[in-house]
C-alpha positions as a printed NumPy array, in Angstrom:
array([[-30.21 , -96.754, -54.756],
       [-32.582, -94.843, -52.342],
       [-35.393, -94.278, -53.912],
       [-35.941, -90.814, -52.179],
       [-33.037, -89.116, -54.507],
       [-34.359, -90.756, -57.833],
       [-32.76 , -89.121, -60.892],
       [-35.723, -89.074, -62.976],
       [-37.993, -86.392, -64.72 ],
       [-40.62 , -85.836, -62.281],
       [-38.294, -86.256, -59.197],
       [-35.867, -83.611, -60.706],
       [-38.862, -80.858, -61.6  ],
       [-39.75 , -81.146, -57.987],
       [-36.413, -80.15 , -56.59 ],
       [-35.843, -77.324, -59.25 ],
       [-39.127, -76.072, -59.057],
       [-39.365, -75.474, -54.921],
       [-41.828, -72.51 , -54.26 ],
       [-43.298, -70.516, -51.269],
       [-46.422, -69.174, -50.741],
       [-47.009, -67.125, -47.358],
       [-49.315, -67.656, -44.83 ],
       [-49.381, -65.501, -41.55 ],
       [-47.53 , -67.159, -38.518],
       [-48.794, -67.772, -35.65 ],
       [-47.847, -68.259, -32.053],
       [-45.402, -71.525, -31.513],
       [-46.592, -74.333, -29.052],
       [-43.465, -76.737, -28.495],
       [-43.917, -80.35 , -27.21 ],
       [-40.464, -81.949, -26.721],
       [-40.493, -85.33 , -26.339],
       [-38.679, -86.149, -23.786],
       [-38.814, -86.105, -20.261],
       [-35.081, -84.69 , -19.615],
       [-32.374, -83.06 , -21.786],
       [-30.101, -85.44 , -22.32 ],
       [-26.545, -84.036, -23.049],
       [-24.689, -85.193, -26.315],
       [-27.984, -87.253, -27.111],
       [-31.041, -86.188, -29.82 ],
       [-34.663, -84.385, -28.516],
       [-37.312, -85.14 , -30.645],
       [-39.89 , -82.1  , -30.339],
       [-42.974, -80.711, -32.752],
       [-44.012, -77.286, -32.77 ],
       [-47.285, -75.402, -34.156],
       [-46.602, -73.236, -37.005],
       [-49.541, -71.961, -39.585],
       [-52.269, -74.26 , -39.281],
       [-49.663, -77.088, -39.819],
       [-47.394, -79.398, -36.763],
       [-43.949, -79.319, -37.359],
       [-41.351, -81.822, -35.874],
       [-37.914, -81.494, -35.549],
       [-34.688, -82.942, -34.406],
       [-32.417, -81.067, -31.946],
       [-29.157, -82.512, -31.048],
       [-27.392, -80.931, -28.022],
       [-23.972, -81.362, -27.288],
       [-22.024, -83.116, -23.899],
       [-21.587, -80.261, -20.566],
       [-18.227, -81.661, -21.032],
       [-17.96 , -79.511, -24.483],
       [-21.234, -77.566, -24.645],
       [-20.157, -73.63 , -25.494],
       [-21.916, -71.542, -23.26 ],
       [-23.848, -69.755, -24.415],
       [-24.684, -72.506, -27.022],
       [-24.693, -71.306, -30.774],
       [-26.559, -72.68 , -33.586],
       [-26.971, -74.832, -37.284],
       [-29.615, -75.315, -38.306],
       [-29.44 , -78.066, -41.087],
       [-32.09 , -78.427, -44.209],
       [-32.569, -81.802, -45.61 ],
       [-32.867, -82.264, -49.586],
       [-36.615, -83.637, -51.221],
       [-37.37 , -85.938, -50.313],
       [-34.952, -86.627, -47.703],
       [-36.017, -86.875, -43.596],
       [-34.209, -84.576, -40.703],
       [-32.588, -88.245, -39.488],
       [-31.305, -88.896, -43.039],
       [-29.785, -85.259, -43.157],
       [-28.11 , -85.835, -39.77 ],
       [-26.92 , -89.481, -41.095],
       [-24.984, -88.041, -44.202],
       [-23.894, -85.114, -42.725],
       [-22.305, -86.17 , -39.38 ],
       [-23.011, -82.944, -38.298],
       [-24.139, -84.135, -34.422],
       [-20.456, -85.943, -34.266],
       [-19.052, -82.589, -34.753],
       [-20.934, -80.675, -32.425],
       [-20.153, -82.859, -29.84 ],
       [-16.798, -82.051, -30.265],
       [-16.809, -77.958, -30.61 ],
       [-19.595, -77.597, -28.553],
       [-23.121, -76.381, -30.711],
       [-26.104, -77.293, -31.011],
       [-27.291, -79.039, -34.297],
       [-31.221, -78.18 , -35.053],
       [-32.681, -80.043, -37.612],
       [-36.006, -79.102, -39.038],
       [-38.469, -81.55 , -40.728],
       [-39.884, -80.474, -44.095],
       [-43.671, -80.846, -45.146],
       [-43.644, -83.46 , -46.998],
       [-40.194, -83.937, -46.828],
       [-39.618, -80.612, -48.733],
       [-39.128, -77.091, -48.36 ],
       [-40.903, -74.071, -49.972],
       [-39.684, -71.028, -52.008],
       [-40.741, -68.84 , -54.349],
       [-41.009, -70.063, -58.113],
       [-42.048, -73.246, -57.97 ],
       [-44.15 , -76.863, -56.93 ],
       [-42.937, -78.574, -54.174],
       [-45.414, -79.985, -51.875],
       [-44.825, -77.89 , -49.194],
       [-45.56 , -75.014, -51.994],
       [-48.67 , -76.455, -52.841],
       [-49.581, -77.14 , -49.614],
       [-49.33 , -73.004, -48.676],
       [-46.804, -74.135, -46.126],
       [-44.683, -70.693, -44.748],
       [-41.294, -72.344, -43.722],
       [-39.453, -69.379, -42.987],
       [-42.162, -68.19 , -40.344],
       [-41.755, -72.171, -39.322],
       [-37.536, -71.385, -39.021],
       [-38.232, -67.904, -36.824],
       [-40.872, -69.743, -34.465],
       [-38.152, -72.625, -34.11 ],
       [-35.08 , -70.603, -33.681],
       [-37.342, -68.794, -30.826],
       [-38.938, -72.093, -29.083],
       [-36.079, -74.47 , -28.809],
       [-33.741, -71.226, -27.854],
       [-35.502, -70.633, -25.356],
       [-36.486, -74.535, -23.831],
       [-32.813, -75.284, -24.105],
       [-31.153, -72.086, -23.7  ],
       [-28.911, -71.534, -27.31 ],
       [-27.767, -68.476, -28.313],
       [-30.569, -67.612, -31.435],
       [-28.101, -64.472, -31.78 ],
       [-25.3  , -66.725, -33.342],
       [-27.085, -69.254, -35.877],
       [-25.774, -70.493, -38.932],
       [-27.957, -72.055, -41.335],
       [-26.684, -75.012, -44.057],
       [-28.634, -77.247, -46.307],
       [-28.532, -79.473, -49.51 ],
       [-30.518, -79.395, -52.82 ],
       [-34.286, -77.99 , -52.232],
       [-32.527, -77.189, -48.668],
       [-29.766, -76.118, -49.74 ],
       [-31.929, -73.606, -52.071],
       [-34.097, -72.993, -49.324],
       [-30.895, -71.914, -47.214],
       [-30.401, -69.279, -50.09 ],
       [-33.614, -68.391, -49.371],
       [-33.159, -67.713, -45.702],
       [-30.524, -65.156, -46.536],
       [-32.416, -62.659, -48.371],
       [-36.137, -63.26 , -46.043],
       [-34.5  , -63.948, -42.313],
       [-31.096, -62.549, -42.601],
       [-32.019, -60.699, -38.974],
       [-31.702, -63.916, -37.8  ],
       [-28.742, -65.543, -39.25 ],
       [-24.823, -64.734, -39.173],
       [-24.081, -66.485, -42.138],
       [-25.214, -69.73 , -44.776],
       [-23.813, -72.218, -46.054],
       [-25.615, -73.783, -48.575],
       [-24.343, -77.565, -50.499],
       [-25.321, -78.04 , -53.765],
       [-28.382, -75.575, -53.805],
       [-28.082, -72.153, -56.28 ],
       [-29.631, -69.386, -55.926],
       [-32.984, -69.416, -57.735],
       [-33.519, -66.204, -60.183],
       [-36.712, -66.045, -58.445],
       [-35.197, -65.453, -55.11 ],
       [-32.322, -63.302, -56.296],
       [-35.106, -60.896, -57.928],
       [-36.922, -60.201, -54.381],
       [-33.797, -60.753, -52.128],
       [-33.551, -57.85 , -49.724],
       [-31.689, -58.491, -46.828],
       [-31.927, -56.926, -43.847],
       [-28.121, -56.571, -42.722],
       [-24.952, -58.338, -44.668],
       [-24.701, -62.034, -43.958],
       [-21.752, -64.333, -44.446],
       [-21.753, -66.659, -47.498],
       [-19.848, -69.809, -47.982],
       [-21.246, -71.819, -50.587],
       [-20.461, -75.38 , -52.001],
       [-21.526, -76.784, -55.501],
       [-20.065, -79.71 , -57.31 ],
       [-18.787, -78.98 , -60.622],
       [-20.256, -82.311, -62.214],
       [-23.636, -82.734, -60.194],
       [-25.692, -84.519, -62.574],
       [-28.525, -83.036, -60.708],
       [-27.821, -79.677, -59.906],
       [-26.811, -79.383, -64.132],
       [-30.065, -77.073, -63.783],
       [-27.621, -74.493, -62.811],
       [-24.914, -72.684, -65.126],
       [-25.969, -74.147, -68.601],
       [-27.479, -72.441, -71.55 ],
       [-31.438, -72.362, -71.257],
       [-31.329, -73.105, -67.516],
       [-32.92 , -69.802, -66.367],
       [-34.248, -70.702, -63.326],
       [-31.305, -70.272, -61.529],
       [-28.12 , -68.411, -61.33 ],
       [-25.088, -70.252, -61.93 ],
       [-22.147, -70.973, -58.814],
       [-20.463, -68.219, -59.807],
       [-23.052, -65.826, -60.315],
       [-24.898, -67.338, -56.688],
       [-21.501, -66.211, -55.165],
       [-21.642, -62.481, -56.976],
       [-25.074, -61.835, -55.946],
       [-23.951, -62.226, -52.056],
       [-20.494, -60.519, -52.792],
       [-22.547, -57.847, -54.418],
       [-25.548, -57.012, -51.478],
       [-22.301, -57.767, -48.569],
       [-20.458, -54.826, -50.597],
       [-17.846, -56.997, -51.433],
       [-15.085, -55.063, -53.008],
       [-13.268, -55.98 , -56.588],
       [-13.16 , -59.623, -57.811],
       [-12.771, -63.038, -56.011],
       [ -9.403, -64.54 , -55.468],
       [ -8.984, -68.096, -56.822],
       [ -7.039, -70.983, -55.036],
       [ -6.471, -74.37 , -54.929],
       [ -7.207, -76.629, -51.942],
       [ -4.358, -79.461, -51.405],
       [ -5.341, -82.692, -51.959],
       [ -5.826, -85.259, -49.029],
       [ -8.926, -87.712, -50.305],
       [ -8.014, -89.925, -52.475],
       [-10.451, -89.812, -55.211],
       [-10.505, -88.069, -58.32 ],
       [-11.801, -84.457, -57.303],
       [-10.146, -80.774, -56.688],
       [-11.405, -78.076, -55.393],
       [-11.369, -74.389, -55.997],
       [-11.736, -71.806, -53.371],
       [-13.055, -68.03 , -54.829],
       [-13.528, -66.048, -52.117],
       [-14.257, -62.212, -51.957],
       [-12.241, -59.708, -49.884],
       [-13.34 , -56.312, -48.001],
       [-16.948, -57.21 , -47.792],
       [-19.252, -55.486, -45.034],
       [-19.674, -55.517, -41.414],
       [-16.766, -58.24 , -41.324],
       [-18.907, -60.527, -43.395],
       [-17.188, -62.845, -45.93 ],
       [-18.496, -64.234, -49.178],
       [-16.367, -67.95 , -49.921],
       [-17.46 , -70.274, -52.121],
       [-15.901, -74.129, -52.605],
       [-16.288, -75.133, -56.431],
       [-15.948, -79.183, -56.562],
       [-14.42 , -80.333, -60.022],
       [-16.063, -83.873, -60.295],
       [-18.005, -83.692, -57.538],
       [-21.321, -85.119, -57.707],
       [-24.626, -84.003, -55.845],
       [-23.199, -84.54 , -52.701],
       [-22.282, -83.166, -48.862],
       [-18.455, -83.591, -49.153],
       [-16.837, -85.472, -46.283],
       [-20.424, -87.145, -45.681],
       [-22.461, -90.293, -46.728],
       [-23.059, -90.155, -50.509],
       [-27.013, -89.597, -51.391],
       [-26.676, -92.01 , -53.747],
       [-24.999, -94.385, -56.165],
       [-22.033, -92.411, -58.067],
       [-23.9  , -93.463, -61.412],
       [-26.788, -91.422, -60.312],
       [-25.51 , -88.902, -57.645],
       [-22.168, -88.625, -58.762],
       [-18.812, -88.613, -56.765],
       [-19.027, -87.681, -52.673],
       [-15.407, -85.937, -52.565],
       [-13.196, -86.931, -49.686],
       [-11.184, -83.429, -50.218],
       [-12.799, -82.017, -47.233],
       [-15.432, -82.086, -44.426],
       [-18.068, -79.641, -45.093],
       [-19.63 , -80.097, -41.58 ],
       [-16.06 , -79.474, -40.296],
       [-15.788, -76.684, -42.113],
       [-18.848, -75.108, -41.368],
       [-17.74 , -75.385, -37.501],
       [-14.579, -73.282, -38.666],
       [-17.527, -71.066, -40.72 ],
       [-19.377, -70.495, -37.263],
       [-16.513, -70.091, -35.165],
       [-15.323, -66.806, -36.923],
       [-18.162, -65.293, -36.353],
       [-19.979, -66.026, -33.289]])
């Protein structure tokens, strides 16, 4: 399998244990690399942020498609995964060609992201990625004029934690996460203080062999699905309990899903969250990370980049 999702002790540690230590920002200097915009095609640019260079992947859609102005997701790969990787599995440039956004895709120090709590490299390295996501979301919306007022940010494992993340520290910025098979760290629920209510939809396979670090007795370093879900119900005002459902069945593999999602919440936010029984560590719809034996099953039951189109389209 690839060896960059490894299932083994020290692998593992480093994806639970993602940290962030802050360092003051300082003023972005973009480089794209490339002498034109190309439309439907990928821009390959790097950017100054902290005393470290950044690079990142920005995929613009066709004129024949592009939404004017041109909203925003911004993607975070797992550890240690690369932006193309992320873009690979997820499909997510295929469907922004055909709705029309822009798909931004960050590179991680290291090939990881930081948060608070833990020992990733980009932790230990003093990176500040969320001062790296604001000087982003302001260079490449302005070089390639996208609407930074409509951005929705989505990830998977240490991203999709890191996403989590981005809700509590840059919710100014954001209309709403969506983050795969990354919980909420007790850490970051203990300092989470966002600045306005943000839309949640969250996805988390049932039977991720990885992600078992969340929900199970002793595992206090995060919260579980569940509890991820009624943190952001909770701070979006959310009122009363979630409403289960059932998704029908299309893929044919062995998974269901459950939909709990949370009504009257604030500022026409919503709080959703897509609970995969026997679904693996995995972006649903997408490329599996891994072999089944070690990832475990990539459910067919739905397209999560599809869906977080539909996510970003009710509230742009």
């Amino acid at each position: 399998m690839q060896t960059w999702l490894r299932r083994n002790g020290a692998l593992v540690a480093a994806v639970l244990l993602a940290s962030s230590c802050g360092t003051s920002p300082s003023a972005p200097a973009s480089s794209p690399h490339t002498s034109s915009v190309a439309a439907g095609t990928d821009i390959n640019g790097t950017l100054r942020s902290g005393n470290f260079d950044r690079s990142y992947i920005l995929h613009l859609p066709p004129d024949s498609s592009r939404l004017k102005p041109t909203p925003i997701v911004i993607a975070f790969h797992g550890f240690p995964m690369t932006a193309d990787q992320m873009s690979r599995i997820t499909h997510l440039s295929k469907v922004a060609d055909a709705h029309g956004f822009a798909v931004l895709l960050p590179q991680g120090y290291q090939k990881s992201w930081a948060l608070p709590g833990g020992s990733t490299p980009a932790q230990q390295a003093g990176v500040d990625d969320v001062a790296f996501v604001h000087a982003l979301l302001d260079s490449a919306s302005q070089l390639y004029g996208l609407d930074s007022a409509r951005v929705v940010a989505t990830g998977i494992s240490n991203g999709g934690i890191f996403t989590e993340h981005l809700g509590c520290s840059l919710s100014g910025r954001l209309i709403g996460i969506v983050p795969v098979a990354g919980l909420m760290r007790r850490d970051t629920a203990a300092s989470c203080a966002p600045t306005r209510p943000i839309s949640v939809f969250g996805i988390h396979g049932i039977d991720d062999p990885i992600a078992a670090y969340g929900g199970v007795p002793g595992a206090d370093g995060f919260l579980s699905f569940t509890d991820t879900l009624a943190y952001w119900a909770k701070a979006n005002h959310c009122t009363g309990s979630p409403t289960s459902g059932q998704l029908v069945t299309t893929g044919h593999d062995s998974t269901t899903v459950t939909t709990l999602t949370y009504g009257g919440c604030a500022s026409g936010t919503e709080v959703i969250g897509y609970a995969v029984k026997g679904g693996g560590h995995a972006w649903p719809g997408g490329e599996p990370l891994g072999s089944a034996d070690e990832m475990g099953a990539t459910s067919q039951q739905f397209d999560a980049s599809e869906l977080i189109w539909s996510f970003l389209d009710r509230h742009r």
